[in-house]
N, C-alpha and C positions, 0 to 999 in steps of 0.2 A: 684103486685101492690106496688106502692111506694109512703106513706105519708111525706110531705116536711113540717116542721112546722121554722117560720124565727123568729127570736126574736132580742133586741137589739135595736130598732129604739129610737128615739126620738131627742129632739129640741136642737140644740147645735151652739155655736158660729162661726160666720167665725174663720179658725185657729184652729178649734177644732177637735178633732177626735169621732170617737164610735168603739165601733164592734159590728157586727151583726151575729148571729150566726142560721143554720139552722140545725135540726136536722133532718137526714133522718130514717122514719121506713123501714123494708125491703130493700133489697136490689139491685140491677142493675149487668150489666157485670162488672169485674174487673177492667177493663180498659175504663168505660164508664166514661162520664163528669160530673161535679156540675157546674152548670154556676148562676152567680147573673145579673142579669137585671135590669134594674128600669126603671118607665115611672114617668117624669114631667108631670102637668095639660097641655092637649091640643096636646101635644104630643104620639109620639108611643114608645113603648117599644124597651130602647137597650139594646145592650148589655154592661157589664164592666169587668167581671173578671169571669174564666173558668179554671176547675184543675180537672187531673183526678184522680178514686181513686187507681191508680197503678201510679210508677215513678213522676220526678222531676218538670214536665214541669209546668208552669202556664201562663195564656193568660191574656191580659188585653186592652182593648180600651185604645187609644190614650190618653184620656182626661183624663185616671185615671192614669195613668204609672208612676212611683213616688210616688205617692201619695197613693193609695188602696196596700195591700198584700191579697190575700186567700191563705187559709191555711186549711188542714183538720186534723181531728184526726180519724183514720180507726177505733181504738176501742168504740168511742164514735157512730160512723158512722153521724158526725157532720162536716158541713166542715161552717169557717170562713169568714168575710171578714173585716181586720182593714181598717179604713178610715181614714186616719191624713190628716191635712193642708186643711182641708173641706170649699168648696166655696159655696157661697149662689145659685151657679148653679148646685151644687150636691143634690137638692133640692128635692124631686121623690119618688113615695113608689118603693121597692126595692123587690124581687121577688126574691128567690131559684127556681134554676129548675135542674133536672135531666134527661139524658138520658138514654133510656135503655139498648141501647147497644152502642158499638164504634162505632162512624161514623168517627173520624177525623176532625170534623169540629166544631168549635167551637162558631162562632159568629152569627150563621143561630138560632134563637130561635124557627122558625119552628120543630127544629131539635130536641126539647127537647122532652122531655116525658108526663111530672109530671112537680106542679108548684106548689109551697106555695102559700099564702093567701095575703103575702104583708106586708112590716113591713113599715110605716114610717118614711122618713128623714129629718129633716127638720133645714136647716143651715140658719142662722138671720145673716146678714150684721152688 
């Protein structure tokens, strides 16, 4: 079983950034995924940035590319997500989730396991 707890959120200016940071209890496969998600009012839940906790690789939806990094720290068993250059349409409570094992896929949220509580973002124009 794996507790996902996300912290970091709050109200920031267009242009502005945060980090949000999720802290995982217990552990997953080596090579399993962290992914961040976030759903807008009225919308569904996507995806935005996925890293696994072995090697280099990071994933990111189009709309963040440039703009979001995730990052983990294996000691802490905490993985990040900086947000710079933040638009009032990155708007959305924001979701950690883990996988339990490697599937390869990244952007399927079906796919995930375990899901934090939701931390709020909230960018003002």
């Amino acid at each position: 079983q794996v507790h996902l707890v996300e912290s970091g959120g709050g109200l920031v200016q267009a242009g502005g950034s945060l980090r949000l940071s999720c802290a995982a209890s217990g552990r997953t496969d080596s090579n399993s995924a962290m992914g961040w998600f976030r759903q807008a009012p009225g919308k569904g839940r996507e995806f935005v940035a996925a890293i696994r906790w072995s090697g280099d690789d990071t994933y990111y939806a189009d709309s963040v590319k440039g703009r979001f990094t995730i990052s983990r720290d294996n000691a802490k068993n905490t993985v990040y997500l900086q947000m710079n250059s933040l638009k009032p349409e990155d708007t959305a409570v924001y979701y950690c989730a883990a996988q339990e094992i490697y599937t390869g896929t990244y952007y399927q949220r079906l796919l995930y396991d375990y899901w934090g509580q939701g931390t709020q973002v909230t960018v003002s124009s």
